[in-house]
N, C-alpha and C positions, 0 to 999 in steps of 0.2 A: 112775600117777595124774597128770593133767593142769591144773594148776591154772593160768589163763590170768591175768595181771597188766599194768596198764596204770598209767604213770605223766602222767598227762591233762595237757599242759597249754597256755598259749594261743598258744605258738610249736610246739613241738615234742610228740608223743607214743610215748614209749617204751614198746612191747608185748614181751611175752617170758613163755614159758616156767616156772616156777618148781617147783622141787621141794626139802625138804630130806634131806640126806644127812648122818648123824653130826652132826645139828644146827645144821650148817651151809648155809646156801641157795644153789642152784644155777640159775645161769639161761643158758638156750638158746634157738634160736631167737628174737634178739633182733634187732627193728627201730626204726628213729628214723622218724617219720612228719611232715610237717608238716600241720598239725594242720589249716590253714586251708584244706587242699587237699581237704575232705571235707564236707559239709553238715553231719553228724552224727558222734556216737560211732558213735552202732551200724552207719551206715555204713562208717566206719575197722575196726571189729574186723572188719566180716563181710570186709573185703576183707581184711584182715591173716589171716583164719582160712584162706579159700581161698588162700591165695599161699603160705602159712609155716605153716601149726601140722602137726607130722607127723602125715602120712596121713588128715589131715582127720578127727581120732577125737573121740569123746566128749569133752564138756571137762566136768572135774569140780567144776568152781568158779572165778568170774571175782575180782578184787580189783582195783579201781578206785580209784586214787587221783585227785583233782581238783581243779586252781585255784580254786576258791570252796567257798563256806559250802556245807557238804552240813546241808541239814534231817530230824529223825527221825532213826530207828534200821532198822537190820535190814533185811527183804522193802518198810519202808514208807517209806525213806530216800528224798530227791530231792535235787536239787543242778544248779546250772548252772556254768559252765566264766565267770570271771568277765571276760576278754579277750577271749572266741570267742561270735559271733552264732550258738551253735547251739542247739537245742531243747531245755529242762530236760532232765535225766536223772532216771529213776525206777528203783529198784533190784528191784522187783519184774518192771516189765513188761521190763526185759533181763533177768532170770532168764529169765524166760519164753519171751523172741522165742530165746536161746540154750539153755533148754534148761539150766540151769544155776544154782546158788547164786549168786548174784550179792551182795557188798559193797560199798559206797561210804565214799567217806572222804576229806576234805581230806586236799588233798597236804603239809602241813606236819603236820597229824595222823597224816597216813601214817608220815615222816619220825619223828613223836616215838615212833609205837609200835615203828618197826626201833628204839630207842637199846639196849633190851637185847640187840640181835642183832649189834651192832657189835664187832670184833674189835679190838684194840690197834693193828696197822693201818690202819683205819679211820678213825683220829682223830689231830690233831696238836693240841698241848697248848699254848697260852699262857697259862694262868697256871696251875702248878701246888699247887693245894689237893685237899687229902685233902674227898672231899662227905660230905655228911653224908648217911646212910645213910636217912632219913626225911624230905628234904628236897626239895621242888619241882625240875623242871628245866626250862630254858626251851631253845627251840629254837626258832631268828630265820634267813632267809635270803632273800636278796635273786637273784632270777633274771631273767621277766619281769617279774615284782611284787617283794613283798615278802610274805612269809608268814612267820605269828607261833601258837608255842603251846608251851602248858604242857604236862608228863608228871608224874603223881603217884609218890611211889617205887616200886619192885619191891617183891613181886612181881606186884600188881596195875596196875602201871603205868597209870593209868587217865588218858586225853588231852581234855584242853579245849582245843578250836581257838579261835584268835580272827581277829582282821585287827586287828591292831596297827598292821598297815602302811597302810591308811586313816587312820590319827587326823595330827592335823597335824603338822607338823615343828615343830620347835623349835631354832631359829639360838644357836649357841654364842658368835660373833661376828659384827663385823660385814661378813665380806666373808660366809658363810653367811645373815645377814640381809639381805643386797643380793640376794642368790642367790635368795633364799624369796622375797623382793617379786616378782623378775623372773619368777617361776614365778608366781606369784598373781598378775599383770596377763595373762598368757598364758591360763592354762588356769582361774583363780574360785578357788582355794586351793592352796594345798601343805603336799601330804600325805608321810609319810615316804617311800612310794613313789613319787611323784615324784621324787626323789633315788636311793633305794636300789635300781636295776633297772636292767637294760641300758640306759634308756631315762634313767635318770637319768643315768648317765658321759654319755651324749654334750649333756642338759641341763647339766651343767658344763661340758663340752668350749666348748658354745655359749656359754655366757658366759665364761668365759673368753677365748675368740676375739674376744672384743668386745672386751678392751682388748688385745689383745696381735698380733691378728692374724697368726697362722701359718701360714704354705701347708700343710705337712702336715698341721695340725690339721683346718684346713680338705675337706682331701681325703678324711682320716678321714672325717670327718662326712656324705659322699656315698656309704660302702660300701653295702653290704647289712645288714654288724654293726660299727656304728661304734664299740661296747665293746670286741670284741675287736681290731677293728684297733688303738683308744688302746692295747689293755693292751701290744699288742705294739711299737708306739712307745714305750711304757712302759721295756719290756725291752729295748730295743734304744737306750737311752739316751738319747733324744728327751726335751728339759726341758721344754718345754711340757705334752707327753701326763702325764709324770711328776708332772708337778702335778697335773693332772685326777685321777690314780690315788689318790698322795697324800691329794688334797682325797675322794675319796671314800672311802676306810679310817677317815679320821679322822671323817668325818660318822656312816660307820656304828659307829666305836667309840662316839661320844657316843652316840648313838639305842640302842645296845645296851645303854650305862650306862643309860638313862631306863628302857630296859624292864624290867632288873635292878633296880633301887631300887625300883620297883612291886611285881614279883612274890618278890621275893628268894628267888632260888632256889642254895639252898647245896647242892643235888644236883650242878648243873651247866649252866652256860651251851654251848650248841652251834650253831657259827655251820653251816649251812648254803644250800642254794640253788646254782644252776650258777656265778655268778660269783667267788667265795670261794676258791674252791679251783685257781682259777687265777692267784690274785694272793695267794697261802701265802706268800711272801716279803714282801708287804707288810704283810697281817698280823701276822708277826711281828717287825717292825720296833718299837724303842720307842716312835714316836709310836704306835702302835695304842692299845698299854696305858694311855698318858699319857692319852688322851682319853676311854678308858673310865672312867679310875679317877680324872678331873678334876672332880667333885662335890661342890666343900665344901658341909658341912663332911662326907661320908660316904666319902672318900680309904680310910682302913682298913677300912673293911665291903666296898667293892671290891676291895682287895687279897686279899678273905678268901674271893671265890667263885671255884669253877671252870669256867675258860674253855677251849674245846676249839673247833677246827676240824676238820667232817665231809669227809674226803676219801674216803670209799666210793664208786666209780660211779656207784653206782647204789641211792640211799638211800631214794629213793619207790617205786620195785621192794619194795624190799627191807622197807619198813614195809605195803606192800598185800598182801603174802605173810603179812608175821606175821599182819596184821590176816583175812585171807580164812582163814587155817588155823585161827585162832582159834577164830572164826565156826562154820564147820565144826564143829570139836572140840564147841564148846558144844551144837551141833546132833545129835551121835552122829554127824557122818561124818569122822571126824578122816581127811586126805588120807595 
């Protein structure tokens, strides 16, 4: 059974294979595409179908996960790609052009439905609390954007997406308050995502450069991915970069407290998104917690939820799978 899975998003798109085995998910035939390099989805699958899917077979069901707001439900779901000039997506007419069940589903909605398919593995723990078994969980993670959503408890686990990461920033001090101006005379507002995304590090990178002026920082900021370059001046013990890294853990500890004291969710807070899980040593750093848990007067009600980091590969695979098999199931054609 062939169930074809794409993790959509406005830099890169991850297609692959998906099958489960002892309840466990399997994925093969796995490509990284850039994303930009294609007009369309459905031009990207159909080239990814003839180059890579074995023997060019039957596909039994696609599961699309996607950088933006997907609208509707089911055969009648549409959704655009919120980074990428390309053509809404409609989940009925790619059923169709492929021949296939076709699901859509934000990619942070994606991410919230894999949480019960996550393995202890999986996950690295900063703040350990026992969750409450009937309690919300929230799931926040900063890549090229910033994606934000809720999961209702098991066993219905039922997912509300949102874009948290549109709503404005909120400056905890005032070199963060100088930061948000400097972004708000550039770009008309700033928003958490302008901070919290590849695109944010190097937006501190830049200011910071402006009082400190560092050749390396500077050269950073000419790569191709000037995040990962920071992170690895980061690592390689460059004080400058370290700061930018720094300054951004703590920015998204605060923004991940704001998002917790709204939704409080005693199930389980779970950072994911591509940049997180490369900078796992700074998150677990005690300034992380400090800033999360810096909310008078709500210090102990922060102490009281739990905090987890998603280190799975490949966690939008792997929530576009549950969600496609689902789908399916409900439909009588369980893969």
């Amino acid at each position: 059974m062939n169930l074809v899975v794409a993790d959509v998003g406005g830099t890169k798109t991850l297609v692959a294979v998906a099958r489960e085995e002892d309840r466990v998910w399997r994925f093969t035939h796995r490509e990284r595409l850039v994303s930009g390099d294609y007009a369309s989805l459905p031009e990207l699958l159909r080239q990814w179908l003839g180059s890579q899917f074995p023997g060019n077979g039957e596909i039994d069901g696609l599961g699309l996960a996607v950088a933006g707001p997907v609208n509707g439900s089911g055969q009648a779901a549409t959704a655009r790609v919120t980074n990428l000039d390309w053509p809404s997506l409609d989940a009925g007419e790619l059923g169709r052009r492929f021949d296939a069940p076709t699901v859509l589903i934000n990619d942070f909605a994606a991410i919230g439905a894999g949480l019960d398919a996550l393995g202890p593995e999986d996950t690295v723990t900063l703040q350990s609390i026992e969750p409450d078994s009937d309690g919300l969980r929230l799931v926040v993670g900063a890549g090229t954007g910033l994606g934000t959503c809720l999961v209702g408890p098991p066993p219905d686990s039922r997912i509300h997406a949102g874009e948290g990461g549109h709503a404005d920033f909120s400056p905890a001090d005032a070199w963060q308050s100088a930061l948000a101006e400097w972004v708000r005379k550039a770009e008309g507002r700033c928003t958490r995502e302008h901070l919290l995304s590849g695109r944010g590090i190097a937006r501190m990178a830049n200011f910071l450069n402006r009082e400190i002026s560092d050749p390396d920082l500077e050269a950073a900021l000419e790569t191709d991915d000037p995040a990962a370059t920071i992170g690895q001046l980061a690592d390689d013990g460059h004080h400058p970069a370290l700061q930018v890294i720094q300054r951004f853990v703590s920015i998204y500890a605060g923004q991940l407290g704001d998002l917790a004291l709204t939704a409080l969710p005693r199930g389980g807070i779970f950072i994911a998104g591509g940049i997180a899980p490369r900078l796992v040593e700074h998150f677990q750093a005690p300034a992380f917690l400090h800033a999360f848990r810096d909310k008078v007067p709500m210090q102990e009600l922060m102490k009281g939820l739990p905090l987890h980091l998603i280190v799975h590969p490949e966690p939008g695979l792997l929530g576009a799978a549950v969600t496609a098999h689902r789908a399916m199931a409900t439909a009588g054609e369980r893969p």
